[in-house]
N, C-alpha and C positions, 0 to 999 in steps of 0.2 A: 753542083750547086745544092744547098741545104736549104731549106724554108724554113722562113722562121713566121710564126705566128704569134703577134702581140693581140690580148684581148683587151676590149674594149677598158680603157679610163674614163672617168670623167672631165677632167682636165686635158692631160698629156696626150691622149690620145682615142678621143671620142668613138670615133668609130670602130677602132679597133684599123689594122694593117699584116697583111703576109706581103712578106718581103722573099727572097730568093739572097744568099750571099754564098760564098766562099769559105769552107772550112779552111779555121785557123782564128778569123775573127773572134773578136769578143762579144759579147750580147750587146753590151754597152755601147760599144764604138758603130754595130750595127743596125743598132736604135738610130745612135744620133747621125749617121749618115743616109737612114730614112727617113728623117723629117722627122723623127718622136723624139720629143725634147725630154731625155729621161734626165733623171739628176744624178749629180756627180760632183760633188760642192769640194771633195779632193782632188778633183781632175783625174781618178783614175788609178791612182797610187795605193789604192786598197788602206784607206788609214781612214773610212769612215763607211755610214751604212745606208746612202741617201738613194743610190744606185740598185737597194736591195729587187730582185724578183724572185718571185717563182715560178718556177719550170713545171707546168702542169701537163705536159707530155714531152719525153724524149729525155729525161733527168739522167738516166741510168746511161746514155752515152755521154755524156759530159764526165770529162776528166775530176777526181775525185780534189777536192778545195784541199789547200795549204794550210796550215796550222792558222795563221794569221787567220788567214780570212774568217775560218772556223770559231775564231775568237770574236771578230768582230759581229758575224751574223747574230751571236750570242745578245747581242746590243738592237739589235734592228726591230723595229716595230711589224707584227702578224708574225712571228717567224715560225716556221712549216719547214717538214722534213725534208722538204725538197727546193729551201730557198736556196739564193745563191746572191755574191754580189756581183751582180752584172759586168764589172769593168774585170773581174778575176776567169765568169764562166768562159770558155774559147768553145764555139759551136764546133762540133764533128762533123759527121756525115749521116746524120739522121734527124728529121724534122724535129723543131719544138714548137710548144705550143708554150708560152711567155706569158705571164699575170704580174703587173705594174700595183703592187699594192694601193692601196689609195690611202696612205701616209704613208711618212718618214719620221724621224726623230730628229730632223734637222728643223729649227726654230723660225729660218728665213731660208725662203726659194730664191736661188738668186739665178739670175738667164745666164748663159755661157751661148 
């Protein structure tokens, strides 16, 4: 099992949460089956940047991003060397430490 550690939001996730999952999973998919209601206004399909974080420990073991995505982070609001789009990162086998920016460049939050 990998731990993942999301730091605190303001919104999404107040207090901040370490979770424990399965290498293989996505950051994304392992937010939102902890109760952090991350966004994802594509559902997942890497064609937008609302899902963006950053990996503020454990980056360098995550698989290196795809063109697309590369393209898209280009577009994302805060972006830092070590963003990623959450629904593309798949957690390894070494802990992260997770930053939920506190924007997006999506206009309306919509709940899923």
């Amino acid at each position: 099992m990998t731990r993942l550690t999301f730091l605190p939001h303001p919104q999404i996730c107040p207090q901040g949460k370490t979770i424990e999952v399965e290498p293989g999973i996505s950051i994304c998919d392992a937010a939102l089956n902890a109760g952090i209601p991350i966004e994802h206004a594509c559902e997942k399909a890497c064609a937008c940047t609302t899902c963006h974080v950053v990996v503020r420990q454990g980056f360098d073991s995550l698989e290196a991003a795809e063109e697309k995505e590369e393209d898209l982070l280009d577009k994302a609001w805060g972006l830092e060397p070590e963003s990623r789009l959450s629904c593309q990162a798949k957690v390894g086998d070494q802990d992260l430490v997770v930053e939920i920016p506190k924007y997006t460049i999506n206009l309306v939050s919509e709940q899923h």
